[in-house]
VOBA-1610 file (N, C-alpha, C; in pm, whole numbers, padded with zeros to 5 digits, always signed):
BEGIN
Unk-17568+11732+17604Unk-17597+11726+17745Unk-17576+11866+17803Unk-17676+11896+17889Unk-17685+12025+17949Unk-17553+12000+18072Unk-17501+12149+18098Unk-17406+12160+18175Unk-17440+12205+18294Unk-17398+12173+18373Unk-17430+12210+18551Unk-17513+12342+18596Unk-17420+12417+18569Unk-17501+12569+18525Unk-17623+12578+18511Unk-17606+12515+18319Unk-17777+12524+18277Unk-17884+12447+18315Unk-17845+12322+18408Unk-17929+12330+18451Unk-17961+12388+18573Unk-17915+12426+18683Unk-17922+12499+18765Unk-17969+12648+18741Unk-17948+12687+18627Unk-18016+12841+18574Unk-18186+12788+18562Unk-18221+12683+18489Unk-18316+12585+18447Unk-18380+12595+18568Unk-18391+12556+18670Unk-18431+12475+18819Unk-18477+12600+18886Unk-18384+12734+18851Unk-18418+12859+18893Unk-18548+12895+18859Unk-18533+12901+18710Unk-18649+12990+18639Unk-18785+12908+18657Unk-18763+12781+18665Unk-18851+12724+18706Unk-18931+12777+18828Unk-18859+12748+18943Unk-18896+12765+19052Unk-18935+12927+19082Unk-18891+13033+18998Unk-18926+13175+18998Unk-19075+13174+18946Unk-19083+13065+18816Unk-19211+13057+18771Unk-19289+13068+18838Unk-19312+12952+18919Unk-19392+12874+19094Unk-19422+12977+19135Unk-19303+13028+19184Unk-19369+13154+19278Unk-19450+13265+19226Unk-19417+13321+19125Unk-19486+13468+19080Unk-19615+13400+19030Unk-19640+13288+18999Unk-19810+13218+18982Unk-19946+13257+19101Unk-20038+13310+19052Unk-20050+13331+19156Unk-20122+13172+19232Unk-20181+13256+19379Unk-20223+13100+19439Unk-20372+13106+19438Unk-20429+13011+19428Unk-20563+12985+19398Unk-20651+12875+19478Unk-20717+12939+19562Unk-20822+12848+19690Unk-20918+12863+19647Unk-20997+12744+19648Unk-21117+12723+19617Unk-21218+12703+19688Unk-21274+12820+19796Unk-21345+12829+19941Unk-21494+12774+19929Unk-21564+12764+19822Unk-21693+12719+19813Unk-21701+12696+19632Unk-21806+12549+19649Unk-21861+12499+19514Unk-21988+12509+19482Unk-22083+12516+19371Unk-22173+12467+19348Unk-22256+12449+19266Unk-22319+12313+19231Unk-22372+12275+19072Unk-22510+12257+19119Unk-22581+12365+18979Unk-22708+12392+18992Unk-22748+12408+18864Unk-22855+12291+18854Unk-22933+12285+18715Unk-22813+12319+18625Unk-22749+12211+18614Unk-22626+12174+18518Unk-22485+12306+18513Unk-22507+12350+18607Unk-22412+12461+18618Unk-22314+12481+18715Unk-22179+12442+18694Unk-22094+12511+18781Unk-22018+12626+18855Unk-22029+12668+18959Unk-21973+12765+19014Unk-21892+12750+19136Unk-21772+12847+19132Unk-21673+12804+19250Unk-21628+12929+19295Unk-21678+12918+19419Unk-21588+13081+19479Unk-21444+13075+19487Unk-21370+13171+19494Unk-21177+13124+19470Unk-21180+13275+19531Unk-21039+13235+19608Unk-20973+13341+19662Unk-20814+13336+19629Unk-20806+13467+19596Unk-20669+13528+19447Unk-20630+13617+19522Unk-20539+13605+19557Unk-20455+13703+19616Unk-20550+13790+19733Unk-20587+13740+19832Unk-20651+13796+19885Unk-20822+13849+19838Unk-20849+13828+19727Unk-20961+13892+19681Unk-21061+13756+19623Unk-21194+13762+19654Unk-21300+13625+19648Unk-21320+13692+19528Unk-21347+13560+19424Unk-21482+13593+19263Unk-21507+13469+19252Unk-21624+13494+19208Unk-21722+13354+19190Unk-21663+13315+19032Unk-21669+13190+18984Unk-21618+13172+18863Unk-21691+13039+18792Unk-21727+13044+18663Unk-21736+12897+18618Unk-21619+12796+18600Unk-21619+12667+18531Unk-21552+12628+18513Unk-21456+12670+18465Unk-21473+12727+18308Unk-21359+12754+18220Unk-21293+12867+18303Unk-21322+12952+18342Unk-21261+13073+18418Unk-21161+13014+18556Unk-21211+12925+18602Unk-21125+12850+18707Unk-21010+12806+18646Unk-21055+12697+18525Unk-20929+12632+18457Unk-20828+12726+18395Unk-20855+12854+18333Unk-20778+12971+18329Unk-20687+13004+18435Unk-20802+13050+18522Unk-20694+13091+18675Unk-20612+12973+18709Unk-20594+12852+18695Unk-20557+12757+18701Unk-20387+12763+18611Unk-20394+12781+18485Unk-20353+12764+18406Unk-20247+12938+18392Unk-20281+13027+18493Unk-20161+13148+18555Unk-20213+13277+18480Unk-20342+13276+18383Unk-20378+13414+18392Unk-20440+13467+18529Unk-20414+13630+18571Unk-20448+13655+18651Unk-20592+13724+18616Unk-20694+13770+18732Unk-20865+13758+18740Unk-20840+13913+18620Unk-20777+14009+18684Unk-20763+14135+18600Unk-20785+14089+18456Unk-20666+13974+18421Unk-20662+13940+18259Unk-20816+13896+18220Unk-20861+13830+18242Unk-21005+13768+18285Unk-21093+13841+18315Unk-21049+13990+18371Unk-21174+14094+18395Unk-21313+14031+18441Unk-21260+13972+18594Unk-21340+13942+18699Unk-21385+14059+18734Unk-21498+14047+18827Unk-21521+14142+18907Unk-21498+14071+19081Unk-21455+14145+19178Unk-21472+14068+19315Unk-21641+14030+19355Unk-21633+13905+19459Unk-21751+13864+19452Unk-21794+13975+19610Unk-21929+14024+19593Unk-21964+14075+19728Unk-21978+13971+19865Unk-21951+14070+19941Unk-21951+13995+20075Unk-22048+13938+20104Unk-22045+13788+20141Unk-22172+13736+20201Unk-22212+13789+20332
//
């Protein structure tokens, strides 16, 4: 059995996790001729993305790791 401490060290790192993740909005969708695309805004910065690239950003790589490019201004 874990001791008070550890888990409280536990609950920390956790919650440090949370935060340094980044956050991920998903401002516009859209499926066209079997294709998904989702605009997302990352830290301040829009890129258009497919699925798998969402579920990535999803999953705490950041767009850099992913070597997004930002999406131009509409």
């Amino acid at each position: 059995m874990a001791s008070p401490v550890a888990r409280e060290n536990s609950r920390r790192a956790a919650v440090k996790k949370a935060l340094d993740r980044h956050k991920i909005y998903v401002t516009a969708q859209s499926f066209s001729g079997g294709t998904y695309s989702a605009r997302v805004l990352v830290d301040g910065e829009a890129y258009w993305v497919d699925e798998f690239r969402l579920a990535q950003l999803r999953q705490g790589l950041s767009p850099a790791e992913l070597e997004l490019t930002p999406a131009a201004d509409d």
